[in-house]
C-alpha positions as CSV (number, residue, x, y, z in Angstrom):
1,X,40.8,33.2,224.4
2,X,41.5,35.4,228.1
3,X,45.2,34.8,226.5
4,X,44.8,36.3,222.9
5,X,42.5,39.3,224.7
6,X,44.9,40.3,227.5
7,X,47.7,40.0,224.9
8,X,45.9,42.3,222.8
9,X,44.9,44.8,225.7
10,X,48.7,44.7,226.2
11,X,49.1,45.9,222.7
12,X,47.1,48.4,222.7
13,X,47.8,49.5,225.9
14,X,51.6,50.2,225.0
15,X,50.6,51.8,221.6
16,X,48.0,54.0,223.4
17,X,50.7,54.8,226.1
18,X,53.9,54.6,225.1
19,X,53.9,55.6,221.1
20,X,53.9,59.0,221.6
21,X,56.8,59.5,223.4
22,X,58.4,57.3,221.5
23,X,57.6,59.6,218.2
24,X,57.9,62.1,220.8
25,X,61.9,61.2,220.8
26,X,62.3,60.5,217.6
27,X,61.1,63.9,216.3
28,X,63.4,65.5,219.2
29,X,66.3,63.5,217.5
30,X,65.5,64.6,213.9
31,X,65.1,68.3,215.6
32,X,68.8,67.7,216.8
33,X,70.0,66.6,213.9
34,X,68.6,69.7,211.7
35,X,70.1,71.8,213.9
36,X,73.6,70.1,213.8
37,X,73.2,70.4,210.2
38,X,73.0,73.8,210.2
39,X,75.8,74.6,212.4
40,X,77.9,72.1,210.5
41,X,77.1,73.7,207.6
42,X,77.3,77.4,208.6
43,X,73.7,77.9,208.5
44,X,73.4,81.3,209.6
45,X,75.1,82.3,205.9
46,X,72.4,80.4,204.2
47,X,71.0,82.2,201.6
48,X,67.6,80.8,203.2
49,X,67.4,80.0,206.2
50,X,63.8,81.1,207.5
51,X,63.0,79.5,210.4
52,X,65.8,77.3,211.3
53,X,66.9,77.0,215.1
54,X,63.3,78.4,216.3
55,X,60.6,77.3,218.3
56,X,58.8,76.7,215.2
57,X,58.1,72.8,214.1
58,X,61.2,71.3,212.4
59,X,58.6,71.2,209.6
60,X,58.1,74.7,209.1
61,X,61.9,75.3,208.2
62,X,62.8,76.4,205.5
63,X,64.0,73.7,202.7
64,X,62.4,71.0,205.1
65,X,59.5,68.9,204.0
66,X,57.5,66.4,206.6
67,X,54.7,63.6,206.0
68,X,51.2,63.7,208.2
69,X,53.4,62.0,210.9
70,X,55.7,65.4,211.1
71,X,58.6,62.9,210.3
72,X,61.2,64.4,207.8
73,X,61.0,63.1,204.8
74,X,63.0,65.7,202.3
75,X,65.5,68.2,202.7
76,X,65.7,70.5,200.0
77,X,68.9,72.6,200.3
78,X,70.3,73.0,196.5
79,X,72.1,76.5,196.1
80,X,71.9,77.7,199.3
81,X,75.9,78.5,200.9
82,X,75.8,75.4,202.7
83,X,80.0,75.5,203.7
84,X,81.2,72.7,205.8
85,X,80.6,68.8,206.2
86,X,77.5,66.9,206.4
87,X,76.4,65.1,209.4
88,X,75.9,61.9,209.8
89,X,72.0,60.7,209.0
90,X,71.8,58.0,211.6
91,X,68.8,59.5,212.9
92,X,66.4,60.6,210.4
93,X,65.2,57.0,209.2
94,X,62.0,58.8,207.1
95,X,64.0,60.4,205.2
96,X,63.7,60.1,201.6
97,X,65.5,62.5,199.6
98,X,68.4,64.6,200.4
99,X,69.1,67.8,197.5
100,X,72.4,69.7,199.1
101,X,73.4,70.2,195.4
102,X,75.4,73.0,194.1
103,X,76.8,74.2,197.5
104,X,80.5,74.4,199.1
105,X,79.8,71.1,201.5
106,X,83.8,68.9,202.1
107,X,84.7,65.9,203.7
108,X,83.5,62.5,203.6
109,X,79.9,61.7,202.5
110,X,77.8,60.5,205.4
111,X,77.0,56.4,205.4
112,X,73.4,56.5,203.9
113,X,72.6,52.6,204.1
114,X,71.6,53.7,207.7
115,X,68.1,55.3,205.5
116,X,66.1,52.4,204.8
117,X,63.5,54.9,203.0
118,X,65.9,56.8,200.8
119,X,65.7,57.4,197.7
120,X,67.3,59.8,196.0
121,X,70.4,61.9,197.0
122,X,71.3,64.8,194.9
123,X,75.0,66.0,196.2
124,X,76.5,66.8,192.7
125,X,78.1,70.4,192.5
126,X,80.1,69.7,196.1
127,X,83.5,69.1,194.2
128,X,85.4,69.0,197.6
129,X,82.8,66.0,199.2
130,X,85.0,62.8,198.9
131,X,83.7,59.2,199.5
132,X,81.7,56.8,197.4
133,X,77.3,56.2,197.5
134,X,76.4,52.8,197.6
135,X,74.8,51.6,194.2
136,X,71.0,51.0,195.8
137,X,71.4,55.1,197.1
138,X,73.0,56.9,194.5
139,X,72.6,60.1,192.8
140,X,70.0,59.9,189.9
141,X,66.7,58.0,189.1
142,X,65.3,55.3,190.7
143,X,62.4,53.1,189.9
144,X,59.1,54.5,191.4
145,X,57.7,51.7,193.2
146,X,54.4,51.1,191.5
147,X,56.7,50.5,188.5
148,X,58.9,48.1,190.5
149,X,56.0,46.3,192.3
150,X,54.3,45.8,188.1
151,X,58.0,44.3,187.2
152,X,58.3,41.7,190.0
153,X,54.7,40.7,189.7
154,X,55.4,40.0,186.0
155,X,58.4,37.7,186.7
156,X,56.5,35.9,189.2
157,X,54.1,35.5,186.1
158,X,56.5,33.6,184.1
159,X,57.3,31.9,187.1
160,X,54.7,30.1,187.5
161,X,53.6,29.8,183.6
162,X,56.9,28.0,183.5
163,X,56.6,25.9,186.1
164,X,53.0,25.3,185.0
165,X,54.4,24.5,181.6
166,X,56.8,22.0,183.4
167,X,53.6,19.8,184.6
168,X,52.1,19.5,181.5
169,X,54.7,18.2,179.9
């Protein structure tokens, strides 16, 4: 038992103490990579670009959306002059949709298998982007996943009616 409760002392020691800096960094790093985004991008002829590159939280810029964490979880820049490439999106693991639609972006589209959460990714309208979007991120509609979650626990259903089935007969 003295085992289990200092383990979980541990635990909760390290969440209490070390968790926010860690969320601390990560936030700096998604900070870093807005602001790389804008420069790569020429975000200073944005048609919008209130807030970026301030004090302000990351959250508060224009065209960027957070959840109750303040972790990035949409960037919404359709028809807005973005001109240039598109950094690469190692860093902001929240996110969960990217709209840079309709814009004069180039160059090679950015690996996005790296974004466990996205998905969608809207980059149509960017004629000079080259490269290829792996089938599970690609640009469209996806399942919502209530609708996914009814669909596998309908197979797994018939699973086990079938096997059921099986031991009856």
């Amino acid at each position: 038992m003295a085992c289990t409760f200092s383990s979980v002392m541990l635990l909760a020691y390290l969440l209490v103490c070390w968790y926010p800096q860690i969320a601390a960094t990560d936030i700096s790093l998604q900070e870093e990579w807005l602001r790389q985004l804008y420069k790569s991008t020429n975000g200073h002829h944005w048609f919008k670009n209130e807030n970026w590159n301030s004090p302000q939280s990351v959250c508060d810029w224009y065209g960027v959306s957070c959840d109750d964490n303040q972790e990035i979880h949409t960037i919404q820049l359709e028809s807005n002059n973005l001109t240039g490439t598109l950094p690469q999106f190692s860093v902001i693991s929240s996110l969960r949709i990217i709209n840079v639609r309709h814009n004069d972006l180039q160059g090679e589209v950015p690996a996005v298998d790296v974004l466990p959460r996205l998905k969608y990714l809207f980059a149509d309208g960017n004629n000079k982007l080259v490269g290829t979007i792996p089938n599970d991120n690609f640009i469209g509609v996806r399942l919502p996943p209530w609708l996914f979650s009814i669909i596998i626990t309908m197979y797994l259903c018939v699973c086990l009616l079938v096997v059921g089935w099986a031991f009856l007969l």
